[in-house]
TORPA-487610 format. One line per 8 residues: number of its first residue (from 1); for each residue x negated, y negated, z negated of C-alpha. Coordinates in steps of 0.001 Angstrom, whole numbers. Layout:
BEGIN
NUM) X/Y/Z ~ ... .
This chain:
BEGIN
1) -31319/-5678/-18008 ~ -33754/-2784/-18388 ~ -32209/299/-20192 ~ -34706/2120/-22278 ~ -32588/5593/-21660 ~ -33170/7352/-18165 ~ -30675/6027/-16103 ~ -27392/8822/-15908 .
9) -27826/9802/-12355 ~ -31232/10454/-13137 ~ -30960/12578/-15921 ~ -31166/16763/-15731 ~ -29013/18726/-17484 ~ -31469/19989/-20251 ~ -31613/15991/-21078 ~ -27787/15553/-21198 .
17) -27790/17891/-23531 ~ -30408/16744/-25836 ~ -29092/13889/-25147 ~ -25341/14249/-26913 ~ -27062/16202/-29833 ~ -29265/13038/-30357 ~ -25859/11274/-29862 ~ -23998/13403/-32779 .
25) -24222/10272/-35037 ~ -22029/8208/-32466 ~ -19277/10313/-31831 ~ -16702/9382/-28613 ~ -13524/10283/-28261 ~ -10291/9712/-27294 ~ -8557/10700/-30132 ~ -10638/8634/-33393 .
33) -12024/5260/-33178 ~ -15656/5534/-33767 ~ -18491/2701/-33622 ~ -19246/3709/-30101 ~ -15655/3861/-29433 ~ -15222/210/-30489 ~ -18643/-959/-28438 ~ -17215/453/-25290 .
41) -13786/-1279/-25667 ~ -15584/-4479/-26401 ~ -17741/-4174/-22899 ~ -14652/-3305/-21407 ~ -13141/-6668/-22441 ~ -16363/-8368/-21804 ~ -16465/-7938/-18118 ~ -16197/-11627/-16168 .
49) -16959/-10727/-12672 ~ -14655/-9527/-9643 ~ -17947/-6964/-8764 ~ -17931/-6052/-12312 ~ -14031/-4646/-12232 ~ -15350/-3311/-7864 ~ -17669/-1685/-9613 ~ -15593/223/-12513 .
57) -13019/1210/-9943 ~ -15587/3479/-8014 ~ -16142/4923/-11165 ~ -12725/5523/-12003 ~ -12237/7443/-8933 ~ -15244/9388/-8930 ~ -13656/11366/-11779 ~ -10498/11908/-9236 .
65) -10395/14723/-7298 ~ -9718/13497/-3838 ~ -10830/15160/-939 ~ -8087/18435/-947 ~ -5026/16186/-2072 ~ -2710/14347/-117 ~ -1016/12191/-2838 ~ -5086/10830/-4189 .
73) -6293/10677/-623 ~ -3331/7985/-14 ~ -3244/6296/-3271 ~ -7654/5571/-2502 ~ -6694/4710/1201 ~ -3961/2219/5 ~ -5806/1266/-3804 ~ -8979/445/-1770 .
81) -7318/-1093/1630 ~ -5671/-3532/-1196 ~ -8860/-4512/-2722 ~ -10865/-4892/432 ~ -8404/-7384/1620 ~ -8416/-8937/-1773 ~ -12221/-9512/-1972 ~ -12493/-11356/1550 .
89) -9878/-13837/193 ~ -12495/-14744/-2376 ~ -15396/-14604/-55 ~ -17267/-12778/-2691 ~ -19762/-11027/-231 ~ -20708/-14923/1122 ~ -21799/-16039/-2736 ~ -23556/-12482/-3798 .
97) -25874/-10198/-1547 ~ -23956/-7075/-2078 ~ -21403/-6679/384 ~ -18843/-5264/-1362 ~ -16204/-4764/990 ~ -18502/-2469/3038 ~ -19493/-608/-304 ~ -15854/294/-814 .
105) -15311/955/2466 ~ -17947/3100/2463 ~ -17125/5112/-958 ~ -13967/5707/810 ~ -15363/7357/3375 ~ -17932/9542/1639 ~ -15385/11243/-883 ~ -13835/13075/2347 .
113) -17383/14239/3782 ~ -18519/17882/2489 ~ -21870/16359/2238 ~ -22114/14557/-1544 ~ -25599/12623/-1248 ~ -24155/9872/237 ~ -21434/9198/-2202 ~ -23755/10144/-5426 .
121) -26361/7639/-4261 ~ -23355/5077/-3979 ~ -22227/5600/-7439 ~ -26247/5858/-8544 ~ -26615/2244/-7443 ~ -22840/1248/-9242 ~ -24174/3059/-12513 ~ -27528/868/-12583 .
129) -25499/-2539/-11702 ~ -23403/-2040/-14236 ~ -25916/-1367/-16997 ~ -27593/-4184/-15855 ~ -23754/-5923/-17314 ~ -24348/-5199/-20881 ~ -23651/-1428/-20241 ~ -27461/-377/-21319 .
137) -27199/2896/-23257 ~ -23682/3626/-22676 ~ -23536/4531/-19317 ~ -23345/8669/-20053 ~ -20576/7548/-22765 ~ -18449/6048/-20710 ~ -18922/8495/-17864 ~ -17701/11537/-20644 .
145) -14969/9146/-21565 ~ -13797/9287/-17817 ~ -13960/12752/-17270 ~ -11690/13331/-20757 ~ -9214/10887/-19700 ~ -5850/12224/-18154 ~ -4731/11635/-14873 ~ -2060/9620/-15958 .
153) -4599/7327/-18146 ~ -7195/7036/-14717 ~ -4286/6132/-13470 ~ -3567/2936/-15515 ~ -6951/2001/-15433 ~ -6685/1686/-11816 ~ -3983/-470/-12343 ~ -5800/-2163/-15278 .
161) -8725/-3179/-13344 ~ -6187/-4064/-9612 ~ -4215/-6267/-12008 ~ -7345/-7873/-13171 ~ -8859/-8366/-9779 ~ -5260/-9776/-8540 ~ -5476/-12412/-11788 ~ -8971/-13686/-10217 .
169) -7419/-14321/-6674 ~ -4067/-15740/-8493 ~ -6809/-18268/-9839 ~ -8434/-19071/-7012 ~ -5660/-20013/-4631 ~ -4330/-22284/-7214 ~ -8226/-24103/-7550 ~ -7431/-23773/-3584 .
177) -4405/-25585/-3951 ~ -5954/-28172/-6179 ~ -9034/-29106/-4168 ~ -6606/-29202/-1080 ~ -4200/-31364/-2678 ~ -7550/-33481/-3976 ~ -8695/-33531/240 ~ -5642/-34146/1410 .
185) -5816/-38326/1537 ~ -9255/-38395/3017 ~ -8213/-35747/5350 ~ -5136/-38236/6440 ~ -7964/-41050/6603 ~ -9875/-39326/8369 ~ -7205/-38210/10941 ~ -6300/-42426/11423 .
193) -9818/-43077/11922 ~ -10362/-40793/14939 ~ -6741/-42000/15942 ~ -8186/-45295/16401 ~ -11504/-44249/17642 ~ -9983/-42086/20068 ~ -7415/-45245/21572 ~ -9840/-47413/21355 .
201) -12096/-45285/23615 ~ -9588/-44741/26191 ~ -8684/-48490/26307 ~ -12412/-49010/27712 ~ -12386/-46148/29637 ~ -9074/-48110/31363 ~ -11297/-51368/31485 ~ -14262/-49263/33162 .
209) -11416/-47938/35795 ~ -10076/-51498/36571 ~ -13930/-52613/37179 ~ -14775/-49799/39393 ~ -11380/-50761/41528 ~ -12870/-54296/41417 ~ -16041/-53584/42191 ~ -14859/-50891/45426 .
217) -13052/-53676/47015 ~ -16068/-56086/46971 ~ -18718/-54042/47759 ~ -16421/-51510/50406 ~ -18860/-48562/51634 ~ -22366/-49201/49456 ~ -24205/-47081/48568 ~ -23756/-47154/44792 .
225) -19524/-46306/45332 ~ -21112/-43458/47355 ~ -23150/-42544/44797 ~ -20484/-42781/41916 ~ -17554/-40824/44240 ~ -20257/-37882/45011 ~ -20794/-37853/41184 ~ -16818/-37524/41014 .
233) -16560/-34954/43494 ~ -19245/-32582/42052 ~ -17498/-33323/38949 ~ -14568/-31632/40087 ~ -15747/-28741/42152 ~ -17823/-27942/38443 ~ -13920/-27975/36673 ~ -12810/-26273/39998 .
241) -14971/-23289/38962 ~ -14834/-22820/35548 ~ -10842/-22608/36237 ~ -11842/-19623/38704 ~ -13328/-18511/35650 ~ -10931/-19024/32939 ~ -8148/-17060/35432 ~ -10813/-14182/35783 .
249) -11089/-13837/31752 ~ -6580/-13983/31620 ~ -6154/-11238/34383 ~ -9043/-9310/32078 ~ -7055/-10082/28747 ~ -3823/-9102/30209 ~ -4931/-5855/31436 ~ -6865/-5132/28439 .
257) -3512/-6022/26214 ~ -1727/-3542/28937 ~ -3867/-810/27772 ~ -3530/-1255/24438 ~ 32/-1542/24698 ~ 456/1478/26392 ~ -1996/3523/23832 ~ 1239/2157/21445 .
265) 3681/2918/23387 ~ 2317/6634/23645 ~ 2250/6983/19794 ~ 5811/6208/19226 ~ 8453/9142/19524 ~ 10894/9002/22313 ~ 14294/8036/21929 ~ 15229/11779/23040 .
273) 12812/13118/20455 ~ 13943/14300/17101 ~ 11370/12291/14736 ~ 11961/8206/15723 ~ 13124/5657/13644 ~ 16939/5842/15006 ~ 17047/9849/13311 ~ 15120/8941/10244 .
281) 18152/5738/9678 ~ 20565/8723/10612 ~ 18878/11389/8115 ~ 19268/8711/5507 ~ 22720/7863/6061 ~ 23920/11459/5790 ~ 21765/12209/2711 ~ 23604/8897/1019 .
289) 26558/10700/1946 ~ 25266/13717/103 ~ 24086/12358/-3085 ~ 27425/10667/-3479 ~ 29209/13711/-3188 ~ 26511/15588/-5447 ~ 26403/12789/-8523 ~ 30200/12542/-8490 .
297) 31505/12210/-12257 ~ 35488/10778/-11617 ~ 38287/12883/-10825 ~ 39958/15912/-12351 ~ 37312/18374/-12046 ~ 34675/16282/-13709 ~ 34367/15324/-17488 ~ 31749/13108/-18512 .
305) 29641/13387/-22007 ~ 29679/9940/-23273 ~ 26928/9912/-25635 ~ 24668/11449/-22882 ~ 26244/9183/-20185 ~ 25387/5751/-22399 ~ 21721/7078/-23351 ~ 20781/7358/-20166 .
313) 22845/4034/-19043 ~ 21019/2359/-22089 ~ 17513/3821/-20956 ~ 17797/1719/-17132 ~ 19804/-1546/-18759 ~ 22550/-819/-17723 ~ 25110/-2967/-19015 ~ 28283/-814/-19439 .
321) 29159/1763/-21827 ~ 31518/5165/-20952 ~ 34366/5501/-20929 ~ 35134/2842/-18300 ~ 36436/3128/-14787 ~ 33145/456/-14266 ~ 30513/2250/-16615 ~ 31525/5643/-14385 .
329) 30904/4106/-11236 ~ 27357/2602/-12154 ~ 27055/6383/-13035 ~ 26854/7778/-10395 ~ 24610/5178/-8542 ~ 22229/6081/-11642 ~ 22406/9467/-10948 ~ 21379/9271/-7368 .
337) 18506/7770/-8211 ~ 17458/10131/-10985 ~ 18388/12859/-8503 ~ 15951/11168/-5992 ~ 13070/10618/-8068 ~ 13096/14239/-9861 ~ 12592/15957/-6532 ~ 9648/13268/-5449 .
345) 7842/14318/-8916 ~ 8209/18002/-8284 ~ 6893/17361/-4423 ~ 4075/15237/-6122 ~ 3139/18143/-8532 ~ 3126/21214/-6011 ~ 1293/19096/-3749 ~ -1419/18187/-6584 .
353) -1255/22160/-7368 ~ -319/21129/-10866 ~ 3172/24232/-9951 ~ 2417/27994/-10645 ~ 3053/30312/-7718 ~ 1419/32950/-4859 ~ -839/31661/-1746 ~ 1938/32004/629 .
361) 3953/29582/-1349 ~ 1859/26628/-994 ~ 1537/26711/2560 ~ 2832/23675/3557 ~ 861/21734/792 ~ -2176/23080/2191 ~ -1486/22137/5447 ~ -604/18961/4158 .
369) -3766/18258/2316 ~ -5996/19437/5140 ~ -3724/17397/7540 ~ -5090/14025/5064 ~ -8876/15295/5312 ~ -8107/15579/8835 ~ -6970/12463/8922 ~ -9307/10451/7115 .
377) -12258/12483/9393 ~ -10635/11422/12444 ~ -10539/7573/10889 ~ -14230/7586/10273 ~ -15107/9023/13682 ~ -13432/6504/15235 ~ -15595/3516/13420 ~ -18933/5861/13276 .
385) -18965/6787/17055 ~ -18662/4367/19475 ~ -17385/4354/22469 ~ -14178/2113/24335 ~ -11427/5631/24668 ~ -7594/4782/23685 ~ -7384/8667/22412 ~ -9701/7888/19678 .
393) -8051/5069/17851 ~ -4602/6999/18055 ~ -5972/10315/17393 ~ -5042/9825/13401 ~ -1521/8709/14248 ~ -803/11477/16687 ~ -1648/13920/14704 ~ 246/12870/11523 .
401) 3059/12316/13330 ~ 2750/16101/15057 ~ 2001/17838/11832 ~ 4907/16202/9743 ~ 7097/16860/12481 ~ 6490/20469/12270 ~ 6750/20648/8407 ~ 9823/18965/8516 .
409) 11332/21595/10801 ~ 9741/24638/9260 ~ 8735/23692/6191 ~ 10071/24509/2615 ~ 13290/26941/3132 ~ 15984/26785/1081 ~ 14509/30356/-783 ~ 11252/28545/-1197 .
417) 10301/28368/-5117 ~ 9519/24642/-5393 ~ 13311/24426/-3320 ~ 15327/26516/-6009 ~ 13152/25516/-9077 ~ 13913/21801/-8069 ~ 17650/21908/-7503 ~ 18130/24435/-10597 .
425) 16159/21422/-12858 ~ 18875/18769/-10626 ~ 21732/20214/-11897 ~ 20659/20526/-15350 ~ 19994/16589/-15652 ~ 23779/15842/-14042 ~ 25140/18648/-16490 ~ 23711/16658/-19327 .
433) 25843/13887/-18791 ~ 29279/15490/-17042 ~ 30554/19006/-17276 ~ 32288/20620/-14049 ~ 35698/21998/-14815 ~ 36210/23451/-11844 ~ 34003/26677/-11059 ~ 34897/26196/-7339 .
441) 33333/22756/-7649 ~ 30383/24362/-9468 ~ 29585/26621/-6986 ~ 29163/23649/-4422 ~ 27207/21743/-6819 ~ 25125/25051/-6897 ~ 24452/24680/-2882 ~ 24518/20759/-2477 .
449) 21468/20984/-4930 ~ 19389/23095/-2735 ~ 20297/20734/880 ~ 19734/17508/-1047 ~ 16289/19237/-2657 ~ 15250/19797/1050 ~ 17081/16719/2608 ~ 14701/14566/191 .
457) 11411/16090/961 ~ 12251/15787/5361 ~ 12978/12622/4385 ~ 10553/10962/2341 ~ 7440/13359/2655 ~ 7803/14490/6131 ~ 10308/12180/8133 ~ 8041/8790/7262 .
465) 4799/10503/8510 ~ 6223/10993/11654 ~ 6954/7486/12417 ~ 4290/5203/14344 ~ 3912/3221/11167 ~ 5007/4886/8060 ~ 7414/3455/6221 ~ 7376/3508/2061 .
473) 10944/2471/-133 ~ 11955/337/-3332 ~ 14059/1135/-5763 ~ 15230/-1928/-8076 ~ 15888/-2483/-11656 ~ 18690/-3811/-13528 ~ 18390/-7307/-13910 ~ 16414/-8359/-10680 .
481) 17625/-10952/-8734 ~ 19764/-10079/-5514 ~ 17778/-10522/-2323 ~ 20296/-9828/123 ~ 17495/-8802/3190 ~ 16791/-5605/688 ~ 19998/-4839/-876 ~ 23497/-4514/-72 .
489) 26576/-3639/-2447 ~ 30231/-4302/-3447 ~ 30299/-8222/-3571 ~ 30998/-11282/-913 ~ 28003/-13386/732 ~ 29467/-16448/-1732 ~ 28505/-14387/-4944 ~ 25268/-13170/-3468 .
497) 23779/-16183/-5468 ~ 25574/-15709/-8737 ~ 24246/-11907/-9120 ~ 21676/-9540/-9996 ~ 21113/-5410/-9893 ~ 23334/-3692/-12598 ~ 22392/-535/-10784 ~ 20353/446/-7671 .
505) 20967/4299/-6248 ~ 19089/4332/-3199 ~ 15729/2721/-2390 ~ 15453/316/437 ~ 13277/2002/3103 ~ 11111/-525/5218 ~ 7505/-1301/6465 ~ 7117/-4136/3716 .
513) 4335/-7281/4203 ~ 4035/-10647/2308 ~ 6023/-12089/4548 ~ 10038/-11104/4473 ~ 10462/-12538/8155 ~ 8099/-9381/9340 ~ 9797/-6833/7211 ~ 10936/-4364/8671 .
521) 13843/-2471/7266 ~ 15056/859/8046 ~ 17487/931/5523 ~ 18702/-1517/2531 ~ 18914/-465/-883 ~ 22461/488/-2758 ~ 23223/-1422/-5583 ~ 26005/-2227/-7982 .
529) 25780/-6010/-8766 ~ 26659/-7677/-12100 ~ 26747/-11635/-12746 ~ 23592/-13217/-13853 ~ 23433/-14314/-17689 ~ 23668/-18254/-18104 .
């Protein structure tokens, strides 16, 4: 559908300008519902098509800044990954021209490249598809409406327009399911047909064998038994060779598969180095040992503020109220987890820059951000250039891994800002709901916070980048059902049934697929149970 406004890429910046004076009359904003306002929600709830919602999510993203930021870097790689995989479960790019696996692919690429013409012709061509969706003169008004939103808001309209996508591939597997279940008979009578087909074909190929048996002992040494045994013979020097063949192409795949699997084998960590799985499971058992002693609220030295303590208990569901031996125990489980997730959000922010403090002291977040450029360079090298090298395709890995591995030795000491601003913000969370008696105890507290402040960022910033595959971790919520391959906690196998998460404290840490029998678990989450309501 033709637009009779120059198309937003297109225009200069004297005509955006004379553009949003003309404009005046139809206010946007974010803040007051105007006509225009209520037009673009209405397109947004218009949209039918998984390439419409492909389309919206480049734009989303092009308002993002990406390219010097570790957390957006990984939250594209994974966001787009996800719907990549998503759209070749619909086949989309078999029933439309576009190929838009490739064009996200592609976007990806582009927003880590210094060069910006290949990404702004990208989004050029998004722009005009969409106005050709009922966008027409809106385009520049919901481009300004982008650029005003938060991060948080871009945020859940990436998740807005994922959750959308995922509802069209929900729908299709069950239409999958339907026409399968439809096939299914004719399949089966299908199947008996060739059944008997196939038997009854090999009961005259047994007829043809008795004749020629007949037929050699009447006839002895003619020439058409010569003719038929030759015929037989040539037969099997032709199978003869294309086994010669078929061993040929094995010894090939097994020494291309031994290649491969050393090129693995090389990217993992040594069981003598200090970054493999078997010292990450370590790291996390003594930081569980930490946190416990760090969110501690029983005992003589402790006091606990009830009206604090049951707000926040009331906040995660928590179905227990202080004072209770119970309620003090699910307590401190709570507490770990707040403790946990406080220091990820500070990491998050002094990594996005979004934290107030000289050069020096973001060091290691630049060198993490230009680790991810790095990373995502090396990525598209390896698809861009060709050539049949091992050290290519492992190039990314080895260099994550070598990079967090530093960090997490160096990185962040204990008189770092982000360190002492972190753990002083810790303690003032726990003091909300307990008070220390003892000023011994305090002054522990005081130095606990700053090791479990750095324990958490080794951990879950730097110790999971320097595994061959990097591991992520789950926390769960109160009320989920127990699923005792992620969780473990105070209760038999015999209840496991019967219960569901009162509490969880620690995350279970894992490489996680669709699949639970390919899990892989590092570590299983810490939860109090409770029995399930009837």
């Amino acid at each position: 559908m033709a637009s009779n406004q120059p198309s937003l890429k297109r225009r200069s910046k004297k005509q955006d300008q004379e553009f949003i004076r003309n404009q005046s009359k139809n206010e946007y904003s974010l803040n007051t519902v105007s006509d225009n306002n209520w037009q673009l929600f209405m397109w947004f709830a218009s949209l039918e098509t998984v390439e419409n919602y492909i389309c919206l999510f480049i734009l989303v993203w092009d308002v993002i800044p990406v390219r010097n930021s570790a957390q957006f870097s990984k939250e594209l790689r994974e966001e787009t990954d996800n719907l990549i995989q998503i759209i070749k479960e619909l086949n989309i790019s078999k029933e439309n021209d576009k190929n838009y696996s490739k064009m996200l692919d592609d976007y990806k690429g582009y927003r880590y490249l210094s060069g910006q013409t290949f990404r702004q012709n990208l989004v050029h061509d998004v722009w005009k598809e969409l106005e050709n969706y009922g966008l027409k003169n809106n385009s520049f008004a919901v481009s300004e409406q982008l650029e005003r939103c938060s991060l948080f808001q871009k945020k859940e309209l990436r998740a807005m327009i994922l959750s959308r996508i995922k509802s069209f591939q929900s729908f299709s597997r069950k239409i999958k399911e339907a026409i399968e279940l439809q096939q299914a008979p004719l399949n089966n009578k299908m199947k008996d047909e060739n059944q008997e087909i196939i038997l009854s074909e090999n009961k005259s190929l047994e007829n043809q064998i008795v004749g020629l048996v007949d037929n050699n002992s009447q006839i002895g040494n003619s020439t058409i038994l010569e003719d038929e045994l030759q015929g037989t013979r040539d037969t099997q020097e032709l199978m003869k060779r294309e086994n010669e063949n078929l061993k040929v192409q094995v010894k090939e795949l097994i020494k291309e598969n031994s290649k491969q699997q050393a090129a693995l084998d090389n990217v993992s960590w040594d069981d003598d180095e200090s970054h493999n799985s078997k010292k990450l499971i370590q790291d996390i058992t003594d930081l569980q040992d930490m946190l416990k002693n760090f969110t501690m609220v029983q005992g003589s030295d402790y006091k606990i503020i009830n009206g604090e303590a049951n707000a926040l208990l009331r906040a995660f569901k928590c179905e227990v109220n202080c004072p209770s031996l119970r309620a003090s125990l699910v307590l401190g489980f709570l507490h770990q987890r707040v403790t946990i997730v406080k220091i990820l959000e500070e990491v998050e922010k002094y990594l996005n820059g979004m934290l107030e403090g000289s050069r020096e002291t973001y060091l290691e977040g630049d060198i993490a951000n230009t680790t991810e450029t790095l990373i995502n360079q090396t990525i598209l090298f390896e698809k861009n250039r060709k050539g049949e090298d091992d050290i290519t395709k492992i190039m990314p890995i080895k260099i994550r891994q070598h990079v967090y591995s530093a960090l997490s030795c160096r990185g962040f000491p204990s008189d770092h800002p982000l360190i002492t601003t972190t753990a002083s913000k810790l303690l003032h969370k726990m003091n909300r709901c307990r008070q220390i008696v003892d000023e011994e105890t305090k002054s522990e507290m005081d130095d606990l916070a700053i090791q479990i402040t750095q324990k958490v960022i080794n951990i879950f910033y730097f110790g999971f980048k320097t595994q061959a595959s990097v591991p992520t971790y789950k926390f769960f919520n109160a009320g989920q059902a127990f699923e005792p391959h992620l969780m473990q906690g105070a209760f038999g196998n015999d209840e496991s049934e019967k219960s569901e998460v009162e509490v969880c404290g620690f995350p279970c840490v894992g490489i996680f697929t669709d699949d639970k029998l390919s899990d892989k678990i590092f570590i299983k989450a810490q939860i109090i149970p409770r029995s399930k309501r009837l």
